[in-house]
N, C-alpha and C positions, 0 to 999 in steps of 0.2 A: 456400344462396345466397339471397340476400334484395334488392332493390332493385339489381343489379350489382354488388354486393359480396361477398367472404367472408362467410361464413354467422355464423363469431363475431362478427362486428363490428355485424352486426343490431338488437340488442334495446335497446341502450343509448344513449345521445346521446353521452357521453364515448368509448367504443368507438370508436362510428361515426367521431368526428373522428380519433378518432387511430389509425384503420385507414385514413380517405380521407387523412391530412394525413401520416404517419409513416412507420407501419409496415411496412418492405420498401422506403424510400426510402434508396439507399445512403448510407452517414455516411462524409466521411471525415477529419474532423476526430478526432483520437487525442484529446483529452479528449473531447468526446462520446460515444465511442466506449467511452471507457473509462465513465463515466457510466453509460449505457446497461446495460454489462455488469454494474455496481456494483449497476443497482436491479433487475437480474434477478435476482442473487444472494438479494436479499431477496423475492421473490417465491417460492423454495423453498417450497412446499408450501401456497400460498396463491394465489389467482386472481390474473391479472393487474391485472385491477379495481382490485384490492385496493390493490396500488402506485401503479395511475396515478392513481388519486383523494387520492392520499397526496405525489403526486411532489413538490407545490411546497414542503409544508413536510419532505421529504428534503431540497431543495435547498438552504432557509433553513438547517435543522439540522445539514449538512455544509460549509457555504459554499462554495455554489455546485460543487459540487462540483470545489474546485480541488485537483488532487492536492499541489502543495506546503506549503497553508492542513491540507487531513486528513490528511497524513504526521506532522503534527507533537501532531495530538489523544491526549489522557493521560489518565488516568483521570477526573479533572473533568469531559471534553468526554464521554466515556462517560457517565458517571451522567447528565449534562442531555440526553444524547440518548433514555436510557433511562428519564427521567421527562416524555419529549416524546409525548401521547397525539397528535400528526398524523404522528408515522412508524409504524413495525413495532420494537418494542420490545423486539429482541432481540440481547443482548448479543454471541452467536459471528457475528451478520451485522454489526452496529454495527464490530468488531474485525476481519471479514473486508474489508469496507471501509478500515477505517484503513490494514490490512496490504495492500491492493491500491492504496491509493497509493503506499507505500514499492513495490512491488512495479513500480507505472510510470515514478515516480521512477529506480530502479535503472535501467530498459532508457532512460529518457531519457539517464543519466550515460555508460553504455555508447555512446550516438550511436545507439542504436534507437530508431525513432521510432514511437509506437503504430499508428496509424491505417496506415503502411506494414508493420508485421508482423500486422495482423491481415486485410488486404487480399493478403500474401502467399500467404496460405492460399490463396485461392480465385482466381488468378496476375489479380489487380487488377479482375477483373470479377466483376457477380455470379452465382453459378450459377441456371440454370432449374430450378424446380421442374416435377416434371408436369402440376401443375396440379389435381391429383385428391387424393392421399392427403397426409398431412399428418406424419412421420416423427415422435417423438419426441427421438429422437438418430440419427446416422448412423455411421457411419467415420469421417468427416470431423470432428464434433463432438467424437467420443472422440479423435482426435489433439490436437486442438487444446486438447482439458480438459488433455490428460495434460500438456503444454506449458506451457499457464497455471499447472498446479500448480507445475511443476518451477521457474516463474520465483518463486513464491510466493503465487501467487491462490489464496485459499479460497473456495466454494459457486460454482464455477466446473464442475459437475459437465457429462455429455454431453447430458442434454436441457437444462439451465440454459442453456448453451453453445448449444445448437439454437435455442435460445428467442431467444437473443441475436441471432444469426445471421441471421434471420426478421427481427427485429426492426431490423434495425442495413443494413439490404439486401444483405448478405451473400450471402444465397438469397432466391429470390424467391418464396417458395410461396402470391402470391395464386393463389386461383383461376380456373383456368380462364376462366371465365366474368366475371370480377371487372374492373373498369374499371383498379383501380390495376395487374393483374398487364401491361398492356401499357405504361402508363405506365414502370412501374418497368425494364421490358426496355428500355429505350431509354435509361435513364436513363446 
């Protein structure tokens, strides 16, 4: 814990803003939302850092990330994302994203609306963290992976999923001590 903040959010100046300005601020806009869960996918196995300092030209690169503009990307849209050195350059995330927009797409044709089935989870509020420990995945994240899969979401795994969750104010796991974890309880 550093300045009244999360202890990760510390060392960095981009962190810090988007631990004071984001992170754990409920989203409830379903493309946001879906966004959000899109660049966490790409984050698999790589720092957070690593995306957020990359986000703007993700957004440029996908257009703006509108699901019915990246439902319709083909191999073309592929290679020029994958000869794009300000994203994460990797083909089964570039194509997990494509296939997560057909994927929000579908549940919009259906009359599900994103942001109300991912708000469902957690019955429209967000849950409290303790404050203390910081889970990887839960129960909750593994239900929700296994769902995202079955709708057709790839790298939607249960800590990807947790990560999202945290991120998107889902759960609230500032800490304890953290100025955002009372803000975002009220939110």
């Amino acid at each position: 814990m550093s300045a009244g903040r999360c202890a990760w959010a510390g060392g960095d100046p981009q962190m810090r803003a988007y631990h004071d300005e984001e992170w754990g601020v409920p989203e409830r806009d379903g493309r946001a939302l879906w966004e959000k869960l899109m660049l966490d996918g790409f984050q698999a196995g790589l720092a957070w850092i690593t995306v957020l300092r990359k986000r703007e030209a993700f957004r440029a690169g996908f257009a703006g990330f509108d699901p019915e503009k990246v439902a319709r990307f083909g191999e073309a849209e592929i290679e020029r994302l994958l000869a794009d050195p300000g994203i994460i350059r990797s083909r089964a995330k570039i194509e997990a994203t494509i296939g997560g927009a057909r994927a929000y797409l579908t549940m919009q044709e259906r009359g599900e609306d994103f942001a109300d089935y991912c708000w469902g989870f957690v019955d429209g509020e967000p849950l409290q963290g303790d404050g203390h420990s910081l889970p990887a995945s839960t129960p909750l994240s593994e239900r929700v992976s296994k769902d995202l899969k079955r709708r057709g979401f790839k790298f939607v795994g249960p800590t990807i999923v947790y990560a999202w969750m945290q991120a998107a104010g889902l759960v609230n796991d500032h800490a304890h001590d953290c100025f955002r974890r009372r803000v975002a309880a009220k939110l």
